[in-house]
C-alpha positions as CSV (number, residue, x, y, z in Angstrom):
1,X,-13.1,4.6,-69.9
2,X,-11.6,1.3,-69.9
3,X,-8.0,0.5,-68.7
4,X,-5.4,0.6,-71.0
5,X,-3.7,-3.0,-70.8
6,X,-0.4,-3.9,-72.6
7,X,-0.5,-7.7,-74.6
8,X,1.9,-9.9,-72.4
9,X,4.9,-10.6,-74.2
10,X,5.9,-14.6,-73.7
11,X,8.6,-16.2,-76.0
12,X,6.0,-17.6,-78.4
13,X,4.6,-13.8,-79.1
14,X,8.2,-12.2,-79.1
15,X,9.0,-14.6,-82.1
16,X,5.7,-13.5,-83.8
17,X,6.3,-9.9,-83.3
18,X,10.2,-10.6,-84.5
19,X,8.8,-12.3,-87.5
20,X,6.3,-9.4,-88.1
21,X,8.9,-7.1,-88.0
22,X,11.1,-8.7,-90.3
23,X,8.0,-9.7,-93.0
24,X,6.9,-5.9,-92.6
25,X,11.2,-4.7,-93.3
26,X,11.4,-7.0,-96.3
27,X,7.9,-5.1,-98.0
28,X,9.1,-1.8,-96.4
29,X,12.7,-1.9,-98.6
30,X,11.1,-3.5,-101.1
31,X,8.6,-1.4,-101.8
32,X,10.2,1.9,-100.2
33,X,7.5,2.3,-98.2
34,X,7.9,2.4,-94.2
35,X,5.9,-0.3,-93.8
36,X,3.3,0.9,-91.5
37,X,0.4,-0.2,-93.5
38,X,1.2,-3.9,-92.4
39,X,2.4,-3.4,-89.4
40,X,-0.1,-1.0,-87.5
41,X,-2.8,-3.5,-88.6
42,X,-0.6,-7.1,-88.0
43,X,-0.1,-5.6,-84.0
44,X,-3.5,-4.5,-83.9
45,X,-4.5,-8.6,-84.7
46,X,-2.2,-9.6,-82.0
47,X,-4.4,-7.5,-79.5
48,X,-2.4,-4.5,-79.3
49,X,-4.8,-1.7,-79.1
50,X,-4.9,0.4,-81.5
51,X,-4.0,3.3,-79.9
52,X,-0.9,1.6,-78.7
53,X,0.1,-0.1,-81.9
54,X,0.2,3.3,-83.6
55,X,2.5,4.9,-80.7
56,X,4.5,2.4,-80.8
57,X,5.1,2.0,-84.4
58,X,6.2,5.7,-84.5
59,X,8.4,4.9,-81.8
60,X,10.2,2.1,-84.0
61,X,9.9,4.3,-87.2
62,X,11.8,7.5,-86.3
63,X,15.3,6.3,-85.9
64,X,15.2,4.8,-89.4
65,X,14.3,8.2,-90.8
66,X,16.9,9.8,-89.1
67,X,19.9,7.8,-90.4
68,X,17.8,7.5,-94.3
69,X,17.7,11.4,-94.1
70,X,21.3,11.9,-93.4
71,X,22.4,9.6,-96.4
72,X,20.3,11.0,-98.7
73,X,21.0,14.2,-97.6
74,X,24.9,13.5,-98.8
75,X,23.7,13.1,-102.3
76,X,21.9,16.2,-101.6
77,X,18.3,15.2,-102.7
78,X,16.8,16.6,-98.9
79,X,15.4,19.8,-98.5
80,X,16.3,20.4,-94.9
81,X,14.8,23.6,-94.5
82,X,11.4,22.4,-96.5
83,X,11.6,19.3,-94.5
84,X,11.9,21.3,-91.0
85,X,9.0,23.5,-92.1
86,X,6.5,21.2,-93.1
87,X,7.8,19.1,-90.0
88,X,6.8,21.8,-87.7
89,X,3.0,21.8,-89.3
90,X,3.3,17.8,-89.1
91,X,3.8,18.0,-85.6
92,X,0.8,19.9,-85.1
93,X,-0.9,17.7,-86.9
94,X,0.2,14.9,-84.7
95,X,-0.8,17.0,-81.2
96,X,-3.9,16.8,-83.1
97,X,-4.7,13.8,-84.0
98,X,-3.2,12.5,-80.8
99,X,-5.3,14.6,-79.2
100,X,-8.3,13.2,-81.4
101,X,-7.4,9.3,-80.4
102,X,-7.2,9.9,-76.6
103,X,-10.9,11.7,-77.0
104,X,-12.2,9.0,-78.7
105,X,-10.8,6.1,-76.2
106,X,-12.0,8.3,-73.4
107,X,-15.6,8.3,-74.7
108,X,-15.7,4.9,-76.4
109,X,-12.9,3.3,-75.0
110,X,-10.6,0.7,-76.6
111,X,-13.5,-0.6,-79.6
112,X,-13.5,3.3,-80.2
113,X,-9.9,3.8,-81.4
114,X,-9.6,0.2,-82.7
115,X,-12.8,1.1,-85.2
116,X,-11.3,4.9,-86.1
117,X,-7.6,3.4,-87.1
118,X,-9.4,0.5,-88.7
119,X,-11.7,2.5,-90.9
120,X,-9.2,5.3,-91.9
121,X,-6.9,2.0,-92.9
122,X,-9.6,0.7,-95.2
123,X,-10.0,4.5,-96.4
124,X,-6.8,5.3,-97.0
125,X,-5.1,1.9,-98.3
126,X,-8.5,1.3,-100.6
127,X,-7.3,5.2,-102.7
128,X,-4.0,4.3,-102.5
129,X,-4.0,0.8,-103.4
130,X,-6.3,1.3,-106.1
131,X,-4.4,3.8,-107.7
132,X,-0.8,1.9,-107.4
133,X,-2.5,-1.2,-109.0
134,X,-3.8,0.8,-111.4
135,X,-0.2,2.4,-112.6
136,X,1.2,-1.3,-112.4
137,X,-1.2,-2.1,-114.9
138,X,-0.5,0.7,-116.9
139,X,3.2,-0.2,-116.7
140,X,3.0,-3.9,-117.8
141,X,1.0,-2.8,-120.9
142,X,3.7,-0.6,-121.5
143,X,1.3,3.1,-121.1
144,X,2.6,4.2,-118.7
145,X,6.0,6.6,-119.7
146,X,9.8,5.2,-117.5
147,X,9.9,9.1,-116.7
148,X,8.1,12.0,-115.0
149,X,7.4,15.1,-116.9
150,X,10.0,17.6,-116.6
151,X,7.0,20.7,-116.6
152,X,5.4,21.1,-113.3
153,X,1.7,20.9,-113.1
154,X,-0.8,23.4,-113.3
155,X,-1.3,23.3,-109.1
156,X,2.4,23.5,-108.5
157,X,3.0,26.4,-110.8
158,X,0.3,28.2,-109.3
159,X,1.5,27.8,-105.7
160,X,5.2,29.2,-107.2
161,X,3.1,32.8,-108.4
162,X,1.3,33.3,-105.2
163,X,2.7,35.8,-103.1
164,X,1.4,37.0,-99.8
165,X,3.6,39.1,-98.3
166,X,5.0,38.2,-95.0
167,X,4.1,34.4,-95.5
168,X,6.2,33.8,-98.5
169,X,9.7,31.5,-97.5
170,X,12.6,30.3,-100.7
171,X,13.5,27.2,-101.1
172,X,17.1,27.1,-102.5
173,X,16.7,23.4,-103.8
174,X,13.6,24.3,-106.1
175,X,14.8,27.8,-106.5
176,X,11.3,29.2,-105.6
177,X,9.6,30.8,-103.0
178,X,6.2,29.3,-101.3
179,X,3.9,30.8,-98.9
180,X,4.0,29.0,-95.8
181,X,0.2,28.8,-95.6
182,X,0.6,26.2,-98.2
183,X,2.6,24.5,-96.7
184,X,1.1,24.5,-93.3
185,X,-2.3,22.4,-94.3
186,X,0.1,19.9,-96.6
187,X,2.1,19.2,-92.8
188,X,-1.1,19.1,-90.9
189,X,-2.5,16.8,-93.0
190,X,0.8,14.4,-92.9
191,X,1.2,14.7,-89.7
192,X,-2.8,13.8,-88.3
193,X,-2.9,10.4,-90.4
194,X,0.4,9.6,-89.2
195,X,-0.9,10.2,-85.2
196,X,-3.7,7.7,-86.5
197,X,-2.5,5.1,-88.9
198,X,1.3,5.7,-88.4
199,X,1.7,6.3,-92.1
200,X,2.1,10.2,-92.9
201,X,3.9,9.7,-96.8
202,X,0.4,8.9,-98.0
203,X,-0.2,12.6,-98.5
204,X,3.0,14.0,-97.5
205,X,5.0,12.7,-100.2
206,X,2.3,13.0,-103.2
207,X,1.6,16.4,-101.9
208,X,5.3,18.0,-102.4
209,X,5.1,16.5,-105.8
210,X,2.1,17.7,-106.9
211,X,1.4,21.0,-105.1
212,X,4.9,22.5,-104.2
213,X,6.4,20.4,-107.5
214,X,9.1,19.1,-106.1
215,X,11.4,16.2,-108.0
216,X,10.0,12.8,-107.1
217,X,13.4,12.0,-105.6
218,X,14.0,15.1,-103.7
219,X,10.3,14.7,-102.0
220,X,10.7,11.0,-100.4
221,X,14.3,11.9,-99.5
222,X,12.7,15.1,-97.9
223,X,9.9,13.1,-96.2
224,X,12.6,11.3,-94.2
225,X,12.9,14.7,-92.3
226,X,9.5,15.0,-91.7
227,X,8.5,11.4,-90.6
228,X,11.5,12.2,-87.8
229,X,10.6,15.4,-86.9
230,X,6.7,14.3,-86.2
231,X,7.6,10.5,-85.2
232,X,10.0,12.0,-82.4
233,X,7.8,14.3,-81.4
234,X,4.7,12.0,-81.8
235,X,6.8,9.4,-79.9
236,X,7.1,11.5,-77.2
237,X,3.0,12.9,-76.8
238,X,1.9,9.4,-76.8
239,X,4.6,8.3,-74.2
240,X,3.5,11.0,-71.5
241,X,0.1,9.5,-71.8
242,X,1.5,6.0,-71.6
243,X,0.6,4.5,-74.5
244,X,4.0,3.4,-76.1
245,X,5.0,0.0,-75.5
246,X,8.5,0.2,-75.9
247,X,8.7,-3.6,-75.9
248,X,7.0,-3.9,-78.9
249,X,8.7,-1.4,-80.6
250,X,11.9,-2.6,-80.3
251,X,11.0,-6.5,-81.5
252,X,10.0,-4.9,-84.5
253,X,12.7,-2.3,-85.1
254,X,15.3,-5.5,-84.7
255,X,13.1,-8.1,-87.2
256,X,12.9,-4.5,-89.7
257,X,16.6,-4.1,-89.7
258,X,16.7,-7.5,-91.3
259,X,14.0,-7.5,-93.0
260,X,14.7,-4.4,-95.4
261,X,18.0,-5.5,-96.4
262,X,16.7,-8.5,-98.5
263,X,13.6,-6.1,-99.6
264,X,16.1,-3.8,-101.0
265,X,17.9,-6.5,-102.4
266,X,15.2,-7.7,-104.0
267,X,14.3,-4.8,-106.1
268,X,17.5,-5.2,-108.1
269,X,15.6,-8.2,-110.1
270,X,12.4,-7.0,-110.8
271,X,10.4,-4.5,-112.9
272,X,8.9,-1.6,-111.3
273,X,5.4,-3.0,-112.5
274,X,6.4,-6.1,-110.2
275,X,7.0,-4.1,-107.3
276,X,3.7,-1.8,-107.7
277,X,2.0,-5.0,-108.0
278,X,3.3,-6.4,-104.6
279,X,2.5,-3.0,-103.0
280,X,-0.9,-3.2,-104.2
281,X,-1.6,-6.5,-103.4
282,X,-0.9,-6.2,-99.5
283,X,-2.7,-2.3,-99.2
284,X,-5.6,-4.5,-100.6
285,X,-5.5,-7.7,-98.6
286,X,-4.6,-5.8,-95.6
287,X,-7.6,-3.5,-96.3
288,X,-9.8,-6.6,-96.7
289,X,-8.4,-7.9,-93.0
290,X,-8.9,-4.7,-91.7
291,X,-12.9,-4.6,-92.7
292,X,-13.8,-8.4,-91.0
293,X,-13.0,-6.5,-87.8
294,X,-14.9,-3.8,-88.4
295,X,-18.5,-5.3,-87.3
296,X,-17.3,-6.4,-84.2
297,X,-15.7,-3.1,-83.2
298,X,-19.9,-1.6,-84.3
299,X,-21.0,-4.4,-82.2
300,X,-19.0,-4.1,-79.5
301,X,-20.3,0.2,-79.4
302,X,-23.4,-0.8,-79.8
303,X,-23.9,0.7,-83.1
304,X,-25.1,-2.4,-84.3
305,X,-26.5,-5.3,-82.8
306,X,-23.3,-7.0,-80.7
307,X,-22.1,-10.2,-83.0
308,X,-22.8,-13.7,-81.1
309,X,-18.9,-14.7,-79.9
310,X,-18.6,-17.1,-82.0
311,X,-19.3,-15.3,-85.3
312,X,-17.1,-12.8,-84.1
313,X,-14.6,-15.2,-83.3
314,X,-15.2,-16.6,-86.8
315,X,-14.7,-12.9,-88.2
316,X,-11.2,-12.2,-86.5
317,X,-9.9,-15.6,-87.8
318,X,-10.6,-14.8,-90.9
319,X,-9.0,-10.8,-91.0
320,X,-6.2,-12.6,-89.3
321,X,-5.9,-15.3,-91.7
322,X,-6.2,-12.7,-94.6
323,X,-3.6,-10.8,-92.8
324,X,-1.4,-13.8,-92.6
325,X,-2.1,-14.5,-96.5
326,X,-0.7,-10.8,-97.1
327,X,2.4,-11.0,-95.1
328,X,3.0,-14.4,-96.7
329,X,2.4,-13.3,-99.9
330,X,4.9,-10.3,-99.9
331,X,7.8,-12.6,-98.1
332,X,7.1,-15.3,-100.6
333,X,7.3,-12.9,-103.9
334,X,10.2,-11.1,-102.5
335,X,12.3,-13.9,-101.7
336,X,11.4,-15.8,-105.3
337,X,12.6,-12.3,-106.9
338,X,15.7,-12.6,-104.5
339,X,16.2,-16.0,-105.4
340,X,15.3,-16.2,-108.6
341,X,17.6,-13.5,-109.8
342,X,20.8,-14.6,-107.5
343,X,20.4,-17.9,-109.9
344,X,20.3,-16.6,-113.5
345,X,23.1,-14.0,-112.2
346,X,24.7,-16.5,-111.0
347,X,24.3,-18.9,-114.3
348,X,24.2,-16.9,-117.1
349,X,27.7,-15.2,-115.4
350,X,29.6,-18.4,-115.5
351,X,28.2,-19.0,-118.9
352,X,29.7,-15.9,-120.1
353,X,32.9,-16.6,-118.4
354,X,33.2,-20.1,-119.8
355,X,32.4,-18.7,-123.5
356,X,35.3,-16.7,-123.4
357,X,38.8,-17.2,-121.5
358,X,39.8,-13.7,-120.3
359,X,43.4,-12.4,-121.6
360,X,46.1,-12.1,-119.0
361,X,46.0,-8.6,-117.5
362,X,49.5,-8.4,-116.8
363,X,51.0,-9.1,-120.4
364,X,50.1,-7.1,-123.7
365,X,49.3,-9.2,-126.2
366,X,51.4,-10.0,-129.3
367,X,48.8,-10.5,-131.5
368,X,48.6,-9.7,-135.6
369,X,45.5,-7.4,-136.0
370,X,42.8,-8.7,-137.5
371,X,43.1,-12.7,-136.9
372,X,39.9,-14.4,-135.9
373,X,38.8,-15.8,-132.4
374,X,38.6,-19.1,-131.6
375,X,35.3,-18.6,-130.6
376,X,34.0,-16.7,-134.2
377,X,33.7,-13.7,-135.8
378,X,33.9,-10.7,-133.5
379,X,33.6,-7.9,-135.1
380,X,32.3,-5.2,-132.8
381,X,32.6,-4.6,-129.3
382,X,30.6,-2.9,-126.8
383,X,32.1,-2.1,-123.3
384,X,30.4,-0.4,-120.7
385,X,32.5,1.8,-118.1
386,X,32.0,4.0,-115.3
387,X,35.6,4.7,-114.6
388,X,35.3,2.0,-111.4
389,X,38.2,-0.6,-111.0
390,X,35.3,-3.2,-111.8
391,X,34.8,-1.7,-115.7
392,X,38.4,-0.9,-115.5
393,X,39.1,-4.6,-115.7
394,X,36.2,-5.2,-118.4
395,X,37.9,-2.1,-120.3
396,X,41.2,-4.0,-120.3
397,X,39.5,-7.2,-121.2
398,X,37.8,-5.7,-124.5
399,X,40.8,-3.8,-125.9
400,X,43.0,-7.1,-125.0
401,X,40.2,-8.8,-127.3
402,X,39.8,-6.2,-129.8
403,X,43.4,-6.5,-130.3
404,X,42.9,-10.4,-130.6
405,X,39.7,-10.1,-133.2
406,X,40.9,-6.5,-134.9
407,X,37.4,-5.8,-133.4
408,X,36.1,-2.3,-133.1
409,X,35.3,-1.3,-129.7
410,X,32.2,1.0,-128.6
411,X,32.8,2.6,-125.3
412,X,29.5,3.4,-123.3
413,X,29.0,5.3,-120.0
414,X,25.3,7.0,-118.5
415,X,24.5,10.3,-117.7
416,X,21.7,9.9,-115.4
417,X,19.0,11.8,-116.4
418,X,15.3,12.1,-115.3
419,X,13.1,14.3,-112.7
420,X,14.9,12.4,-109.6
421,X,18.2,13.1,-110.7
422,X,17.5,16.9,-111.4
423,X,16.7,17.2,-107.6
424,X,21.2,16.9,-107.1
425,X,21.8,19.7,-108.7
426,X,23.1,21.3,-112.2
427,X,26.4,21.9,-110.8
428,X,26.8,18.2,-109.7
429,X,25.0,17.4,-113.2
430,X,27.6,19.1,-114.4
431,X,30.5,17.6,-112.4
432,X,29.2,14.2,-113.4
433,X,28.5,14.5,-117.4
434,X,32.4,16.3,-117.2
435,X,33.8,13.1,-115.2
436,X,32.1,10.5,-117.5
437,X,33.3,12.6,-121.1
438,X,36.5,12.6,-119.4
439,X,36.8,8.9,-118.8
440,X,35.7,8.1,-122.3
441,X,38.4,10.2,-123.2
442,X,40.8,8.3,-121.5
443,X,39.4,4.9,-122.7
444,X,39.7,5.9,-126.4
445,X,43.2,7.7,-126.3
446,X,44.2,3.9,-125.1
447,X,42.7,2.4,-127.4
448,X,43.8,4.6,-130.2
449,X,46.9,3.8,-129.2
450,X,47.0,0.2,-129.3
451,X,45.5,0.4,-133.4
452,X,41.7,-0.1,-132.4
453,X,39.6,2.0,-133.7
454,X,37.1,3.3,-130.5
455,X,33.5,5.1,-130.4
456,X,32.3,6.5,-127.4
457,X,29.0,7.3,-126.5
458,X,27.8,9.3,-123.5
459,X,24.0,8.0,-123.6
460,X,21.3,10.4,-121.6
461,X,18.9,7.8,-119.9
462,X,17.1,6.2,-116.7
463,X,17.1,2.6,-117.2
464,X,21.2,1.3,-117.6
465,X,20.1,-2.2,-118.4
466,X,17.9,-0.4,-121.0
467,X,20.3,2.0,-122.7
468,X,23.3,-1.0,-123.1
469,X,20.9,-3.3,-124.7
470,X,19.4,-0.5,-127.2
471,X,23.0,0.4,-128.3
472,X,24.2,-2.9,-128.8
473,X,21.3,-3.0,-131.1
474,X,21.8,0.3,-132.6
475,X,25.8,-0.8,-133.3
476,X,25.4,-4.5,-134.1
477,X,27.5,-5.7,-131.2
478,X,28.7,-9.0,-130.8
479,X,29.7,-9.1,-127.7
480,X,28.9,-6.6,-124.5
481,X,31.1,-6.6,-121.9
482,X,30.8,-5.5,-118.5
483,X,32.1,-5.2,-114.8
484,X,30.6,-7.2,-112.2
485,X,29.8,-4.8,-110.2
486,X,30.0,-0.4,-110.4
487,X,30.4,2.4,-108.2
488,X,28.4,3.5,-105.4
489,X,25.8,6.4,-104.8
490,X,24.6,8.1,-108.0
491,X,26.9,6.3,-110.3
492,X,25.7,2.7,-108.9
493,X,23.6,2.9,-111.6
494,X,26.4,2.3,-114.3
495,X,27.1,-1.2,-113.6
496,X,25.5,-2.5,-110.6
497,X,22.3,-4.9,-110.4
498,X,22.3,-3.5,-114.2
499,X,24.6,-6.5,-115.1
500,X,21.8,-9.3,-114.4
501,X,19.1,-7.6,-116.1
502,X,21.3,-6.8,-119.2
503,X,22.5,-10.8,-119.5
504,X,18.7,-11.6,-119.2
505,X,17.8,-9.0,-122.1
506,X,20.7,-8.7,-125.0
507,X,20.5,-10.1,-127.9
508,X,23.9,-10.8,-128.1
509,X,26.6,-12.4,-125.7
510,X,27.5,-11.1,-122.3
511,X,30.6,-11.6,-121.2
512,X,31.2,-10.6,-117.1
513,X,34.4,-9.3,-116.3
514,X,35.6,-9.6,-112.5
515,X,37.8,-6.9,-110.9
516,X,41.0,-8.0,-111.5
């Protein structure tokens, strides 16, 4: 057995790692992905053994699962109890496969464990990327449906009717009750490929979907739990044996923290068919770096003849440079979305503005009914509210014009609706559909009492941007008008990066209302 040796750290490889970090963060919240898949293999090309790069990487990863899981657990889309189950069989799995790496280093050393991570990578991120390419494809041909089924499969509902006495455990958040010898391979399984990649959501997340049939929301939130319960507890197996470098691990965790606040940023301006693509794209570049190392790792076993050091020098270079490529490649179309969409928000907002002067707020506005605008013939409105101060302001802003144009006003607000959104809840369903009826309500009793005549709509849909532009088609609206910004949490997705892809869609004009 060969001794395990840490990469020195100098100022030069501490900007790399910081760098890495914060390239792998911007994929990891643009993708919502934990980013493993780039960063296992980038460390790994730095000469971190593999061994230690996957230690280590759990060591950066769990704290971020713990605070994710406890703010998605206040929109109640986490299964705790689910999430502590499976996380028990997870961290089996991780004893495991923990287990499994230090056996192979202690029989083939460091080229052992480097060649195991490195061909489970091409494995796994060759299935995996090959089917996410293939639904982004789908998607920008437009066959591929905006929403999941609502019926669950035939797997899932045949795991809900088995019943084996003394195994079977309920589930209050799926109302069902599953055996936990179901459950226990699913964990296993998640938990061993996250003890030898780092990346356990591969099969964990897909798994709870598919087999147990839970909401596609509820099931990443619910991974959260698990990737904490089996990346502490990982963290901890591979740190008696020595192989965390905590160094590492905390270069990365502070260039991630950066990193994934642009990557979620970013998402706001693209398509889901963008961001698939993206994903894709690295799993398969990465998988392509991964394979040039491959020989050498044979070579070095003597499973095949050993390389000569040059062409193995020359095979490295290029899985690093490919590596390199990727991690370029995913900053570079992130920050272009980032960019990109920051200017035509930024344009097409003072556009609006300057197309119509807003009406003083504090004033009513003496103003015969029915005379034209300066600007032409308005003759229907449509205004979309979530009851926040920012559409309160667009909501005074179209009655004051409606007033001005004897303009009919269409009121609009979203009920989210959708798989993910079952997984809060009827009873906060409920709550919401009764909160947004009541502030369309509101908004037309005002109206009605200022002489405009008001429609409301409460429209059941996914997509925001979507559902404004359909009904300003559906109505013949002149103008839509809308707050800058909406409301947090579950209602964020009234008027919040909606706004930017609505003014890049609507056939009409757009006019952006700030909060007053």
């Amino acid at each position: 057995m060969d001794t395990l040796q840490f990469i020195d750290i100098n100022a030069t490889t501490a900007l790399i790692l910081f760098l890495v970090g914060f390239v792998g963060g911007m994929v990891s919240g643009f993708i919502g992905s934990g980013g493993a898949f780039v960063l296992t293999p980038a460390m790994m090309s730095l000469g971190v053994p593999g061994v230690v790069a996957v230690a280590s990487n759990m060591a950066h990863k769990f704290p971020k699962s713990l605070v994710g899981a406890i703010k998605r657990n206040r929109y109640g889309q986490v299964d705790i109890k689910l999430g502590l189950v499976m996380g028990v069989f997870a961290e089996a799995g991780v004893f495991f496969g923990k287990g499994l790496m230090v056996d192979i280093r202690d029989a083939l050393g460091g080229a052992g464990t480097n060649l195991y991570v490195s061909a489970v990578f091409v494995v796994v991120l060759g299935i995996v990327g090959g089917f996410v390419l293939r639904d982004a494809i789908r998607e920008k041909r437009g066959e591929a449906t905006r929403s999941e089924p609502k019926q669950l499969n035939k797997v899932a509902r045949w795991v809900r009717t088995l019943n084996i006495p003394g195994t079977m455990i309920h589930f209050k958040s799926i109302d069902a009750r599953i055996s936990f010898l179901v459950i226990a391979p699913l964990g296993f399984a998640t938990g061993m490929l996250a003890a030898t990649i780092a990346v356990g959501g591969f099969i964990g997340v897909p798994a709870m979907i598919y087999i147990l049939g839970l909401p596609a929301l509820m099931a990443s939130a619910t991974e959260l739990v698990i990737a904490f319960v089996m990346g502490m507890g990982g963290s901890l197996f591979y740190a008696l044996d020595g192989f965390v470098d905590i160094r590492l691990a905390m270069i990365i965790l502070a260039g991630s923290l950066f990193g994934i606040q642009i990557g979620a940023i970013g998402t706001t301006y693209v398509k889901d068919h963008v961001v698939k693509f993206v994903m894709a794209t690295i799993m398969l570049l990465v998988l392509v770096s991964r394979f040039f190392y491959i020989p050498g790792y044979l070579g070095e076993l003597g499973f095949i003849a050993e390389l000569a050091p040059d062409t193995r020098s020359q095979l490295d270079g290029i899985g690093q440079g490919i590596l390199a490529f990727a991690l370029l490649f995913g900053a570079v179309m992130i920050l272009k979305a980032l960019v990109q969409g920051i200017r035509e928000h930024r344009l097409a907002t003072e556009a609006a503005a300057a197309a119509t002067p807003a009406a003083p707020a504090a004033a009513p506005v003496a103003i015969e009914a029915g005379q034209l605008s300066p600007l032409g013939r308005f003759e229907r409105f449509l205004v979309a509210s979530d009851g926040s101060e920012f559409s309160a302001a667009a909501v005074r802003e179209a009655l004051g014009m409606a007033v001005k144009c004897g303009a009919e006003v269409h009121v609009m607000s979203l009920v989210a609706t959708g798989a993910e959104h079952e997984a809060l809840g009827e009873s906060i369903l409920k709550q919401e559909l009764e909160a947004v009826q009541a502030n369309l309500d509101r908004i037309r009793a005002e109206a009605e009492a200022a002489g405009i005549k008001c429609q409301t709509h409460a429209i059941h849909g996914r997509a925001v941007d979507e559902e404004i532009v359909s009904l300003a088609d559906q109505v013949q609206a002149d103008l839509i008008i809308m707050g800058r910004r909406g409301r947090r949490g579950l209602a964020r997705l009234m008027l919040g990066h909606a706004t930017a892809q609505v003014i890049g869609s609507a056939h009409c004009s757009v006019l952006v209302v700030p909060r007053a």
